[in-house]
C-alpha positions in Angstrom: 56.7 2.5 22.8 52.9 1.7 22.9 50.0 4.6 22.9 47.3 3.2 25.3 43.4 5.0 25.6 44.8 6.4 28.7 48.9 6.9 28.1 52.2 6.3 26.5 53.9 3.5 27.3 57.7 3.3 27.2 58.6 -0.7 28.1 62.4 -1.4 29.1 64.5 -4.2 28.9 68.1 -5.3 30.4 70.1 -2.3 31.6 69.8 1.4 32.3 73.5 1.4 32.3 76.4 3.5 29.8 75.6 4.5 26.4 71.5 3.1 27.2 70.9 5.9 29.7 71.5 8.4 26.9 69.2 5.9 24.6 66.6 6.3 27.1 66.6 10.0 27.4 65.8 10.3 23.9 63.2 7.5 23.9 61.3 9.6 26.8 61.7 13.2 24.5 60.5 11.4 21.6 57.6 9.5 23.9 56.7 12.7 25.6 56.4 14.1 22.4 54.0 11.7 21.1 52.1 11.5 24.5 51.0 15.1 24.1 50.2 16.3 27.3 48.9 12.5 28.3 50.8 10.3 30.9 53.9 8.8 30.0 54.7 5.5 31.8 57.8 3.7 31.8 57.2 -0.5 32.3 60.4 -1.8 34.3 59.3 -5.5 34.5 62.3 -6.6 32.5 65.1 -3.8 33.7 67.7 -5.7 36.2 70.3 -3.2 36.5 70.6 0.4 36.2 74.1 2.5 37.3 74.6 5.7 38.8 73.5 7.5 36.1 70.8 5.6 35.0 69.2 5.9 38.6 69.5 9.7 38.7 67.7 9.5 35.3 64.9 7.4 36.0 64.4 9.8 39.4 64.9 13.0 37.0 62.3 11.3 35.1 59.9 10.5 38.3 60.5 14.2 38.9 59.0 15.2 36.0 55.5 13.1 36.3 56.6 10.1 34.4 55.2 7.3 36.3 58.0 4.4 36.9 56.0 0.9 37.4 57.2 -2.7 37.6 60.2 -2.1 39.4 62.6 -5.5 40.8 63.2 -5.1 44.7 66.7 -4.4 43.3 65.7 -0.8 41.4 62.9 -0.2 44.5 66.6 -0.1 46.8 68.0 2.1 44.2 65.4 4.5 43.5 64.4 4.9 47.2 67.7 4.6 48.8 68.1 7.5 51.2 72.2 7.5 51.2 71.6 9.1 47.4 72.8 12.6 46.3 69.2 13.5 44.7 66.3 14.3 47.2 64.1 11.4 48.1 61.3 10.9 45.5 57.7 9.9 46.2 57.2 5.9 46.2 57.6 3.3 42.3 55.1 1.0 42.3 56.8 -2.9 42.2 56.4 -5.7 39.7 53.7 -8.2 40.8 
């Protein structure tokens, strides 16, 4: 977790997968909390998996204005796949 002049950031690394996906819903309660009304954005460059629970968490987070950035083609297809359950979300920026 990083404070930045113009937001939190949250960086990831491996999996958004099993007992992480809980791990990662506290990390965004405690960086929302510290953020304090400023953006929160989670860096993906290094996440290369993330399951079924995982995905619906990182598009509950999307949801709720936390920007996603750095995304693999793989989680773009995951997170903006319209065969999913939750309703399509606006667009992830991808890793460059």
């Amino acid at each position: 977790m990083q404070k930045t002049s113009d937001a939190v950031v949250l960086k990831l690394e491996g999996s958004v997968k099993g007992p992480w996906v809980e791990e990662l819903q506290k990390a965004w309660l405690t960086s929302a909390e510290m953020a304090a009304g400023e953006p929160l954005n989670i860096d993906l460059r290094a996440v290369s998996f993330a399951d079924e629970r995982g995905r619906d968490l990182l598009l509950r987070l999307r949801r709720e204005g936390v920007s996603l950035s750095g995304c693999s083609s793989f989680l773009l297809h995951i997170l903006d796949d319209g065969n999913t359950k939750s309703e399509r979300p606006q667009k992830v920026r991808s890793a460059k």
